[in-house]
TORVEX-322372 format. One record per residue (C-alpha): x, y, z; residue number from 1; residue in one letter. Coordinates in pm, whole numbers, always signed. Each point is the difference from the previous one (the first is absolute). Example, Ala and Ser with C-alpha at 12.3 -4.5 7.8 and 13.67 -1.06 7.14 Angstrom:
2
+--------+--------+--------+-----+---------+
!      X !      Y !      Z ! num ! residuo !
+--------+--------+--------+-----+---------+
!  +1230 !   -450 !   +780 !   1 !       A !
!   +137 !   +344 !    -66 !   2 !       S !
+--------+--------+--------+-----+---------+
***
This chain:
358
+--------+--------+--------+-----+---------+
!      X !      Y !      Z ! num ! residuo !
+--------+--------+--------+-----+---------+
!     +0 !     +0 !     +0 !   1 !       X !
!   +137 !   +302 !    -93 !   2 !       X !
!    -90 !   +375 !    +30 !   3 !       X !
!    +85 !    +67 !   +387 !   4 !       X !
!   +204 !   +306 !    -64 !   5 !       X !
!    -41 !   +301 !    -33 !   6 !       X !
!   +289 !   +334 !    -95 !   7 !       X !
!   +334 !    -11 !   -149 !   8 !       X !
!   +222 !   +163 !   +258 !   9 !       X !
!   -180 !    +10 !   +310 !  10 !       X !
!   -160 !   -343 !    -78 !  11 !       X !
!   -274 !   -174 !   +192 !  12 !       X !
!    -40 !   -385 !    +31 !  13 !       X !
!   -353 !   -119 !   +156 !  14 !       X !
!     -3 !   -364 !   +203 !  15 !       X !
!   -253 !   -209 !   +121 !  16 !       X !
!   -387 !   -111 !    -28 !  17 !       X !
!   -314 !   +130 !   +205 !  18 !       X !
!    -29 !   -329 !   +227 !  19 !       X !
!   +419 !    -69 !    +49 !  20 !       X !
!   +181 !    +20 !   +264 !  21 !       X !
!    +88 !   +373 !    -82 !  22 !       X !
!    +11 !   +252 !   -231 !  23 !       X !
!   +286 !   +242 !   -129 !  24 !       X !
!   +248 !   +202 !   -250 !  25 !       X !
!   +307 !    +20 !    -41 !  26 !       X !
!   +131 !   +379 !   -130 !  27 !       X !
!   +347 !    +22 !   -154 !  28 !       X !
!   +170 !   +322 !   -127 !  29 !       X !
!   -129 !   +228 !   +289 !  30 !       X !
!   +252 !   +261 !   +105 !  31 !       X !
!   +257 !    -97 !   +319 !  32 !       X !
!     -4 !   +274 !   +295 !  33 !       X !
!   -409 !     -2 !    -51 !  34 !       X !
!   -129 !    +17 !   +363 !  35 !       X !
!   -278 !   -304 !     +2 !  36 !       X !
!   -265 !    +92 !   +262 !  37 !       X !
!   -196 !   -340 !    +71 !  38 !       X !
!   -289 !   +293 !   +191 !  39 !       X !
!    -19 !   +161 !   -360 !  40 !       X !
!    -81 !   -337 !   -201 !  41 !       X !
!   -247 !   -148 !   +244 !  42 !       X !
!   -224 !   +323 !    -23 !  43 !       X !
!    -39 !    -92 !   -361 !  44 !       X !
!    -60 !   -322 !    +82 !  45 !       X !
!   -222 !    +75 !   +197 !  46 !       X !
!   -245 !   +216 !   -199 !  47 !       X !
!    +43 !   -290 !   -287 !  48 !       X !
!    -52 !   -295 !   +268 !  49 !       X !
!   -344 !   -211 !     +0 !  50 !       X !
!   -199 !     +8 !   +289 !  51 !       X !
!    -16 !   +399 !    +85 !  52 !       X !
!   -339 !    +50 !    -40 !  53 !       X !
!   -364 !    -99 !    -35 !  54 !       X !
!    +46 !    +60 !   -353 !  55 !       X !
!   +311 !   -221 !    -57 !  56 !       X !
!    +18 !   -371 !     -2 !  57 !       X !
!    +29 !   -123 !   +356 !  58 !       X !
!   +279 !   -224 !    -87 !  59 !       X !
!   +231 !   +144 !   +298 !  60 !       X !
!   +354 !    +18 !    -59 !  61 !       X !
!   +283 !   +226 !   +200 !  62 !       X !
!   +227 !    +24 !   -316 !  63 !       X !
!   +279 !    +57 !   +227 !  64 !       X !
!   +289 !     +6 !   -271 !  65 !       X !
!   +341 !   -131 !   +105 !  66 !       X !
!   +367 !   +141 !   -184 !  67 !       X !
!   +190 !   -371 !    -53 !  68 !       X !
!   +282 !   +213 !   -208 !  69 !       X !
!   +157 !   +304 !   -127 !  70 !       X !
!     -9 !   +252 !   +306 !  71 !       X !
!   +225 !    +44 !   +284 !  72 !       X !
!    -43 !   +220 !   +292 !  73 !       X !
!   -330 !   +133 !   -200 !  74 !       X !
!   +169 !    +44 !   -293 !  75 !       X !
!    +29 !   -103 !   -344 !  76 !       X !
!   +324 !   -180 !   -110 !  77 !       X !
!    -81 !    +17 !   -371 !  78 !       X !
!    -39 !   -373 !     +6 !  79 !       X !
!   -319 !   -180 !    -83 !  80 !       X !
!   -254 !    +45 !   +242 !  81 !       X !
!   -249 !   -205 !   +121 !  82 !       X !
!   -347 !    +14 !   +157 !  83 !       X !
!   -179 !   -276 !    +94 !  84 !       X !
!   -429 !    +52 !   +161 !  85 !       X !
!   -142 !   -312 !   +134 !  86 !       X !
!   -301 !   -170 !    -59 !  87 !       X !
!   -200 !    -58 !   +321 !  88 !       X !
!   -344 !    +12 !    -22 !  89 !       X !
!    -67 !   -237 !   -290 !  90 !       X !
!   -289 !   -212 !    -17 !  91 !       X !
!    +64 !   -235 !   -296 !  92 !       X !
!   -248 !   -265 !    +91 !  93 !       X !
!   -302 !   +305 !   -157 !  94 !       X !
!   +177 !    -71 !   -306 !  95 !       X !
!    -21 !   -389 !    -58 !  96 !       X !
!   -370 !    -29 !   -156 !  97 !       X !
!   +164 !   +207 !   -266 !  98 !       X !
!   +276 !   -192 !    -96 !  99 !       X !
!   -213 !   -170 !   -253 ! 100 !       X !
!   -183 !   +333 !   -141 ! 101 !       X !
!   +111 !   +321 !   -230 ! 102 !       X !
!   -122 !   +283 !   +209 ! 103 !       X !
!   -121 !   +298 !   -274 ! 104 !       X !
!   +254 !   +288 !    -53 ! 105 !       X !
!   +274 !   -135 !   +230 ! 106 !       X !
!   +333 !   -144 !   -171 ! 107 !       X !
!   -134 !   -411 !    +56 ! 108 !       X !
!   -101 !    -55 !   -338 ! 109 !       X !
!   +342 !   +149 !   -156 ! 110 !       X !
!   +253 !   -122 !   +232 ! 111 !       X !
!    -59 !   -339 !    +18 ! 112 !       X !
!    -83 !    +44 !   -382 ! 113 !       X !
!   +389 !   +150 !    -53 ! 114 !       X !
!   +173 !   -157 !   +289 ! 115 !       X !
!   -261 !   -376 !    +18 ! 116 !       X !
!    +50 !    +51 !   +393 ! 117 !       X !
!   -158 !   +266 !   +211 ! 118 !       X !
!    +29 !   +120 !   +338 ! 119 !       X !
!   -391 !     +6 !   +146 ! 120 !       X !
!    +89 !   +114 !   +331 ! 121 !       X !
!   -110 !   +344 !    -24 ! 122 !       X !
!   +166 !    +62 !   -345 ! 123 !       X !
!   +327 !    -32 !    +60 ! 124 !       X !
!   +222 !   +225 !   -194 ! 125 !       X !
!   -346 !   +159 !   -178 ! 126 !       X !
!    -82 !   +109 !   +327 ! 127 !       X !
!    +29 !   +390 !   +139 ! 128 !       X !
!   +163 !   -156 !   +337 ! 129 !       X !
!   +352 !    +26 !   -208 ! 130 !       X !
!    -77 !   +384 !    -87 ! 131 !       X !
!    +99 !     +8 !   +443 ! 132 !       X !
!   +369 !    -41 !    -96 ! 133 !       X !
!    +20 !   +270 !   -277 ! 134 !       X !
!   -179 !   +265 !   +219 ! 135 !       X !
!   +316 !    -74 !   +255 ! 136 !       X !
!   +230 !    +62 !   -307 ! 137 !       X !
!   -171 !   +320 !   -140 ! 138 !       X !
!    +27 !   +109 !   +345 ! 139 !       X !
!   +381 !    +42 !    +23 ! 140 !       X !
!    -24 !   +147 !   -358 ! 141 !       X !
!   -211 !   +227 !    +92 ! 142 !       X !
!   +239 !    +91 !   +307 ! 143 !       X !
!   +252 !    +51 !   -285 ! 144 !       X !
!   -184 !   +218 !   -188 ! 145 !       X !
!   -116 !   +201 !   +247 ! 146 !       X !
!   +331 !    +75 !   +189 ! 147 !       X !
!   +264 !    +55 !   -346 ! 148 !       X !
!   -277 !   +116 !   -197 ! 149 !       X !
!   -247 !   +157 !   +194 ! 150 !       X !
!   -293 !   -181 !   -193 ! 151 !       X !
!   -360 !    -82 !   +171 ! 152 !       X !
!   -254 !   -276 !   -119 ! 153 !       X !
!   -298 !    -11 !    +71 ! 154 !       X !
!   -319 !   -189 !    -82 ! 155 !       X !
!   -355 !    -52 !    +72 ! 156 !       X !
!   -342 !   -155 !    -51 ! 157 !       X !
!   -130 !   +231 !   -291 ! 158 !       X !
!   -357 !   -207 !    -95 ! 159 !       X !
!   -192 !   -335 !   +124 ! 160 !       X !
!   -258 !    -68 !   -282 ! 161 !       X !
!   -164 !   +323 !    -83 ! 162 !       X !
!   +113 !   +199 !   +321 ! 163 !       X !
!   +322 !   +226 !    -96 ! 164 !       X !
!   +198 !   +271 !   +168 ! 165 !       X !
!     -3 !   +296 !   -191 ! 166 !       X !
!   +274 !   +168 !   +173 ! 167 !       X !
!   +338 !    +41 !   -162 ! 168 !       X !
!   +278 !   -196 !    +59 ! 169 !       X !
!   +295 !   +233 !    +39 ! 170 !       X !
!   -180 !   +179 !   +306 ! 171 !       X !
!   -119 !   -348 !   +166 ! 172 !       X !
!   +265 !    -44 !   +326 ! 173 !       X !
!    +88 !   -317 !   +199 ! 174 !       X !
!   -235 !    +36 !   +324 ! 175 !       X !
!   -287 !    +66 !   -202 ! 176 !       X !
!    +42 !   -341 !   -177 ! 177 !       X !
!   +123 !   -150 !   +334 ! 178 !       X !
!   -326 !   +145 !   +187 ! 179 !       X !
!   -239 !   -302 !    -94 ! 180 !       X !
!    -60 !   -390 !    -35 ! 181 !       X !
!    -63 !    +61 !   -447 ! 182 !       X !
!   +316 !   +268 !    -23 ! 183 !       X !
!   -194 !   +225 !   -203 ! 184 !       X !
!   +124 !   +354 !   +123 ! 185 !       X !
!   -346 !   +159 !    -21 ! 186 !       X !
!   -161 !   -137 !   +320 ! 187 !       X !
!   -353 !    +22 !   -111 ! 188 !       X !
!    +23 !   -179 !   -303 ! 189 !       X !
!   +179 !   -240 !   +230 ! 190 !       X !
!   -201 !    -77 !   +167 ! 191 !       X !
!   -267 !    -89 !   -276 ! 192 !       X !
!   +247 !   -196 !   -130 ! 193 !       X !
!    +11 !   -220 !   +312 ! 194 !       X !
!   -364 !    -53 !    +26 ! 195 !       X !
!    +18 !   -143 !   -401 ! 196 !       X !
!   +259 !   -220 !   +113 ! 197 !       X !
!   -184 !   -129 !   +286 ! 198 !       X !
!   -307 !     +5 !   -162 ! 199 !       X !
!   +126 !   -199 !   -314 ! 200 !       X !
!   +229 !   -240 !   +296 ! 201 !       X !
!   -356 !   -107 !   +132 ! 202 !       X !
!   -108 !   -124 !   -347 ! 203 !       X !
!   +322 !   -210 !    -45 ! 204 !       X !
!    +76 !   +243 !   -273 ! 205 !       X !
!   +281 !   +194 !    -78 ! 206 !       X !
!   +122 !   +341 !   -153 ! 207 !       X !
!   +259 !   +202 !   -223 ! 208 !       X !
!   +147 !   +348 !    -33 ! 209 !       X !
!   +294 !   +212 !   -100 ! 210 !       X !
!   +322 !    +85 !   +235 ! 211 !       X !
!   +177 !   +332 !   -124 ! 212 !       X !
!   +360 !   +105 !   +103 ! 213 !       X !
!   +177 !   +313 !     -4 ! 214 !       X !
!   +347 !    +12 !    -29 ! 215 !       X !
!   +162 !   +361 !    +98 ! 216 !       X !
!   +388 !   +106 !    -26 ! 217 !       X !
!    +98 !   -225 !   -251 ! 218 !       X !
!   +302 !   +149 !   -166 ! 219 !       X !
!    -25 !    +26 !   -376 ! 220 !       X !
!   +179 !   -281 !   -240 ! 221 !       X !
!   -163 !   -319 !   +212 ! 222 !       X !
!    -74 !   -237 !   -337 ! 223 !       X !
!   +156 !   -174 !   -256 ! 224 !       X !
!    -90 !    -12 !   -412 ! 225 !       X !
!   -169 !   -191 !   -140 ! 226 !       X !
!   -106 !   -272 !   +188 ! 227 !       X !
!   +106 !    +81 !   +371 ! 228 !       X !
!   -205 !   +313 !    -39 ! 229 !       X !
!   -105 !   +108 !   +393 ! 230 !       X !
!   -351 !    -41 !    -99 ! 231 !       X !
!    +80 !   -348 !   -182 ! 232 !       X !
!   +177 !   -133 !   +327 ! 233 !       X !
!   -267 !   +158 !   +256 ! 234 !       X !
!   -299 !   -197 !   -217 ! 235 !       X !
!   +180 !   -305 !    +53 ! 236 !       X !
!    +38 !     +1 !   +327 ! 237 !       X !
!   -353 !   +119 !    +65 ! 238 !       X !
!   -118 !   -266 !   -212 ! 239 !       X !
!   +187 !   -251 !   +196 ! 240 !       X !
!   -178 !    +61 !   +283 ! 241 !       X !
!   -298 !   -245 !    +49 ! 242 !       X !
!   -371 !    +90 !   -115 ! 243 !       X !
!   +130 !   +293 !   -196 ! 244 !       X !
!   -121 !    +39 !   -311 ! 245 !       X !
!    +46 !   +349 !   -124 ! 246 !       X !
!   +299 !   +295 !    +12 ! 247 !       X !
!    +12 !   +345 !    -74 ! 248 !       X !
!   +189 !   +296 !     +1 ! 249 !       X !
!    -86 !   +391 !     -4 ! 250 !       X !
!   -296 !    +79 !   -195 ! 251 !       X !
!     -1 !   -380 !   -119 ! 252 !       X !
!   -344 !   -138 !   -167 ! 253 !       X !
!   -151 !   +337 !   +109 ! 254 !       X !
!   +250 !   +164 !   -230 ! 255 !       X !
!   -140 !   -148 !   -317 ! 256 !       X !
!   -272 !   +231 !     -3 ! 257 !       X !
!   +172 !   +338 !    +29 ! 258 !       X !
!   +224 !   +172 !   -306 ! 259 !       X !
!   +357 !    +18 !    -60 ! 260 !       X !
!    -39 !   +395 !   +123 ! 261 !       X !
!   -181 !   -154 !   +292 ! 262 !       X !
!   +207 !   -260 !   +142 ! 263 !       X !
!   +322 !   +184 !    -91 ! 264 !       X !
!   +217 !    +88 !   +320 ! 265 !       X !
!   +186 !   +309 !    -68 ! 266 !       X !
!   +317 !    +75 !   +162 ! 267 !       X !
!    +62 !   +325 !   +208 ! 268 !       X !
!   +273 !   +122 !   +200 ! 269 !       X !
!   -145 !    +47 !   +374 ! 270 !       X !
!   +273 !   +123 !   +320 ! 271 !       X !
!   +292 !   -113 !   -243 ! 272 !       X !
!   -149 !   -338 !    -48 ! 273 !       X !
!   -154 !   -166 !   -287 ! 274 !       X !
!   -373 !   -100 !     +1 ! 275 !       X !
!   -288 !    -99 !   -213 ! 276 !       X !
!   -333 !   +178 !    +71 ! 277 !       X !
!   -190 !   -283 !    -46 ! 278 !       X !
!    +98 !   -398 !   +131 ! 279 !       X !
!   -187 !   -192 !   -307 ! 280 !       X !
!   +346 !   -190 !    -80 ! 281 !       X !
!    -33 !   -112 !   +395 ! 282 !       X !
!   +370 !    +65 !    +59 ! 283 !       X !
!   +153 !   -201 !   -310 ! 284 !       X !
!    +65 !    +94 !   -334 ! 285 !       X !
!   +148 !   -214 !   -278 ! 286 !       X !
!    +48 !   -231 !   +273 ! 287 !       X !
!   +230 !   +252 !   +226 ! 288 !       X !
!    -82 !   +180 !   +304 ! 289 !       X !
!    -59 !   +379 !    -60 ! 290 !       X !
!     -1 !   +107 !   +379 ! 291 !       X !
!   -367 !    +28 !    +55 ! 292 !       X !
!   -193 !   -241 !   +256 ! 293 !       X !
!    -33 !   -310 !   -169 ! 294 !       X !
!   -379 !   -114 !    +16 ! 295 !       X !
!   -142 !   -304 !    -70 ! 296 !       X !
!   -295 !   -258 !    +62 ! 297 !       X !
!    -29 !   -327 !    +56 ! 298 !       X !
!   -307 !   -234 !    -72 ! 299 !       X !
!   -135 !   -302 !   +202 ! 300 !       X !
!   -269 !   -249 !   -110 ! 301 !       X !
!   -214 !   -128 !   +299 ! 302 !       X !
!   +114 !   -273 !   +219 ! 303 !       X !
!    -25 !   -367 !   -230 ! 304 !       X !
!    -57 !   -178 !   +297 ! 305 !       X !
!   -394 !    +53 !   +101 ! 306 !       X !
!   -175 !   -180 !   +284 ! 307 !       X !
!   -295 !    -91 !   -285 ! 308 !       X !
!   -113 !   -298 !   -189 ! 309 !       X !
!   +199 !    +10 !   -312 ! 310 !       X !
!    +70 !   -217 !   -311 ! 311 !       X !
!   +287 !   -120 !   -106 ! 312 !       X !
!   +225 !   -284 !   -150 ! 313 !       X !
!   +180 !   -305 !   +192 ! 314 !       X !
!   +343 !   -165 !    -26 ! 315 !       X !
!   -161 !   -278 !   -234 ! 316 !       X !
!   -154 !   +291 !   -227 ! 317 !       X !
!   -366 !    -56 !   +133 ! 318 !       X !
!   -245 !   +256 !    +83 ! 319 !       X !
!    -24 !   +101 !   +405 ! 320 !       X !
!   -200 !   +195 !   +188 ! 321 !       X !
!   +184 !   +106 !   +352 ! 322 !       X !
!    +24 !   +310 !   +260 ! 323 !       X !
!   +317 !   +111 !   +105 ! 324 !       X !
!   +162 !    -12 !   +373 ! 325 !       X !
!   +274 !   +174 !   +145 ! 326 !       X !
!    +97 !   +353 !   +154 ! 327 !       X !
!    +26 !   +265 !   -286 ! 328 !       X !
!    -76 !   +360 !    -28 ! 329 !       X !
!   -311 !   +118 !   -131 ! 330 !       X !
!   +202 !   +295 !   -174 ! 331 !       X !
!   +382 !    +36 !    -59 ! 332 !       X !
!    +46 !   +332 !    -34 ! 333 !       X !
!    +62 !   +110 !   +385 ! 334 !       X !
!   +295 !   -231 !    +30 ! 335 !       X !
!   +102 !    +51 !   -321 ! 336 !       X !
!    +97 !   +384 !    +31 ! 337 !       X !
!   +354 !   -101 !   +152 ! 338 !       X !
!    +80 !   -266 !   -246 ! 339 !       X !
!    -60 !   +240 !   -308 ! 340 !       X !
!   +198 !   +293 !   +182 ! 341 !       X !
!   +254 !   -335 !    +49 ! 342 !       X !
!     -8 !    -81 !   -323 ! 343 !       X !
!    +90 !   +325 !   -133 ! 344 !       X !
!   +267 !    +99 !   +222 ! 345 !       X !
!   +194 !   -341 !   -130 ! 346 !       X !
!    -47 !   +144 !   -373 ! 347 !       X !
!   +138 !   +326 !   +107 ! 348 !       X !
!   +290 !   -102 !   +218 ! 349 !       X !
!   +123 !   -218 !   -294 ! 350 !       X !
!    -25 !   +268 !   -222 ! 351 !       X !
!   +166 !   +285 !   +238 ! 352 !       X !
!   +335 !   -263 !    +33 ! 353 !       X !
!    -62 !    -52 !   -365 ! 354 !       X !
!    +37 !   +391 !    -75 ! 355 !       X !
!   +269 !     +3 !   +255 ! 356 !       X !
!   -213 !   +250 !   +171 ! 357 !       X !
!    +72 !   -200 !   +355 ! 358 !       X !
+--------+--------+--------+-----+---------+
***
């Protein structure tokens, strides 16, 4: 199986299944002399760990990580790290009736299709439980961003189904997003969003939205042509995280519908620095960073695991009827804030010690 990587320079391996003994990555090419602050990682954990809220799955796991290599005295040696989350509050005997079955939108079907073996046992590698150890990762790039080049990332819960946050994103700030169970920085809309999820919970059904991200202080030249363009690499990574099934950047989609005068951002000279006047090319043009906030959304389908009757296929191709089991979460998007702002911290990290910016 290959595919468990992710960046050139500062490169991330992901280990481990959703039922194992544990869970981890392994991060090589991070700077030495970078002061690793266990407190720092487990607060992302934290916000991306199950069991937080009566909106999350209940599955309740610590995600205490644990540094096996690759810091001394709380600092980075420049060798490969590595971070290893354990698994403690798996219940794999929910998962044996489906052993036999194809559940509908999960990876079943095509991994034992590919592969002829699959791991039931709450999806093994297809599961979200591995997205644990690459939140731990983004975390120390993030750290590295932040401290040589002053960059912030942030992200939040912009829609569930057909409620969305109007606001914009370059004025939404970390406690606002922080201030509820959904982490949608407008609290009453919030809160509507809660009472959806719990609503649609009760029915054993489950929902979808959009996560958008705001990345300020990126220096200009972050992006390689033609096919490591920013965007390019930021899209993959997105799209590697599980249930997403859409990325876009700027004025994306919405942009189709305006005119070249329209969407054009022109450049001005403001306090000796250069700017654009509008933010349509999100941050990135012809794949490079221009030094505005680079903006950017993220879509999720709803949860494939349902607590309803469905029909599907079984091992020996014949036609099932069954109802799932198991602890899941009747909408991703909460817990998936820190894994996208994860996510694109590793893209941007590699790229920095790419440009030679760090």
């Amino acid at each position: 199986m290959a595919g468990d990587s992710i960046g050139k320079i500062f490169k991330v391996t992901n280990w481990g299944e959703s039922h194992g003994k544990a869970i981890g990555v392994v991060i090589e090419g991070c700077p030495p002399r970078v002061v690793i602050d266990l407190k720092e990682i487990q607060m992302d954990l934290n916000r991306r760990r199950p069991g937080q809220s009566n909106i999350t799955t209940p599955r309740n796991e610590r995600d205490e990580v644990e540094i096996l290599s690759g810091v001394i005295d709380g600092e980075s040696t420049g060798a490969p790290i590595s971070l290893i989350i354990g698994n403690e509050d798996k219940k794999s005997r929910d998962y044996r009736k489906l052993k036999e079955v194809f559940r509908p939108s999960h990876a079943d079907y095509t991994y034992f299709m590919k592969y002829g073996i699959r791991d039931p046992y709450g999806g093994g590698r297809s599961s979200a439980r591995i997205t644990a150890g690459m939140v731990a990762a983004g975390s120390i790039a993030k750290k590295i961003l932040r401290e040589k080049l002053g960059v912030e990332i942030l992200a939040f819960v912009k829609s569930i189904k057909h409620l969305t946050f109007a606001g914009e994103a370059e004025k939404v700030n970390f406690s606002a997003v922080e201030a509820n169970k959904v982490r949608c920085p407008d609290p009453l809309l919030a809160l509507e969003m809660e009472d959806l999820i719990v609503k649609t919970m009760k029915k054993g059904d489950s929902l979808g939205g959009t996560i958008e991200a705001v990345l300020k202080n990126v220096p200009v030249g972050l992006g390689e042509p033609v096919f490591d363009k920013l965007e390019a690499d930021l899209a993959k990574a997105m799209m590697s995280i599980n249930a997403t099934k859409g990325f876009e950047i700027g004025s994306g989609f919405s942009g189709t519908t305006l005119l070249g005068s329209e969407h054009n951002d022109a450049f001005e000279m403001l306090d000796e620095k250069v700017v654009t006047s509008s933010n349509h090319s999100g941050g990135v043009q012809g794949g490079i960073t221009n030094g505005m906030p680079v903006v950017f959304r993220v879509a999720f389908k709803p949860t494939s695991t349902i607590l309803q009757k469905q029909k599907s296929i079984s091992k020996d191709l014949k036609n099932v009827d069954f109802t799932a089991v198991g602890r899941h979460d009747p909408c991703v998007l909460p817990r998936a804030v820190p894994i996208v702002e994860a996510m694109a911290a590793l893209v941007l990290v590699d790229h920095a010690l790419r440009f030679k910016k760090i």
